[in-house]
VMD Tcl script that draws the C-alpha trace (Angstrom):
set ca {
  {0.00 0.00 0.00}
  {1.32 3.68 -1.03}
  {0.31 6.37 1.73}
  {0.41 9.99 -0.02}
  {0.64 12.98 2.22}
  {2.32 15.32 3.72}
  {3.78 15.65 7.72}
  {1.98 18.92 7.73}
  {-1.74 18.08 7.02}
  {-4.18 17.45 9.22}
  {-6.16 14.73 8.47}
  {-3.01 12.93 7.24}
  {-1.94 13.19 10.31}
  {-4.82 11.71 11.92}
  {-4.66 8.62 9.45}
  {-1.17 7.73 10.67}
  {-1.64 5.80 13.68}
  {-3.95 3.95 11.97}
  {-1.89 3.20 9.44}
  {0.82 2.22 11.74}
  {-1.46 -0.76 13.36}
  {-1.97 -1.82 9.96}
  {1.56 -1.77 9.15}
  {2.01 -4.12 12.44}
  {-1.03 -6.32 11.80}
  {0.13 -7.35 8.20}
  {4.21 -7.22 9.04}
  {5.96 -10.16 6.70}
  {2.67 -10.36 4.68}
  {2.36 -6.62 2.91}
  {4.48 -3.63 3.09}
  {2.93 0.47 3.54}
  {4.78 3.16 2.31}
  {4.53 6.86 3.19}
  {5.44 9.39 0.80}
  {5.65 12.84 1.89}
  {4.33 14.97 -1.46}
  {6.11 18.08 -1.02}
  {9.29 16.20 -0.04}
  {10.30 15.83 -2.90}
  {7.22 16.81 -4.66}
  {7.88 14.43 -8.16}
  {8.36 11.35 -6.02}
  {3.98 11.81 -5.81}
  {3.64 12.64 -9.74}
  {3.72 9.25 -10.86}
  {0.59 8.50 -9.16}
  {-1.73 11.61 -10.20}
  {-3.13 12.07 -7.24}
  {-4.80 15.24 -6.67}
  {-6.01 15.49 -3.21}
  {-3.92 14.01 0.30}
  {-4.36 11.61 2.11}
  {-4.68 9.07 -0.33}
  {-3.87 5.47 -0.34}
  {-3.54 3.25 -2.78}
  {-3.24 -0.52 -2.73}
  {-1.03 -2.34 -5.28}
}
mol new
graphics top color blue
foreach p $ca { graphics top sphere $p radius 0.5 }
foreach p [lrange $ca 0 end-1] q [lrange $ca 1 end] { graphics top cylinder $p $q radius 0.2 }
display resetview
């Protein structure tokens, strides 16, 4: 799973610790990545996204 967001926004922010447990709960089995859209903001362009959070499962 790819997390898009940023460390600054809000409900980001508030999605973490969830993600976190999930990250836990499905350790070995499936990985979650975070990438931080303004850090360095091409590393989100590949995906099109146009609003954060947003997750999407592979």
């Amino acid at each position: 799973m790819v997390d898009l967001g940023t460390n600054e926004c809000i409900p980001c922010k508030l999605m973490a610790p969830i993600l976190v447990e999930r990250e836990e709960e499905y350790r070995g089995r499936a990985a979650i990545i975070f990438i931080d859209v303004w850090d360095p903001p091409a590393a989100a362009r590949p995906f099109g996204i146009s609003t954060i959070p947003t997750q999407i499962f592979l």
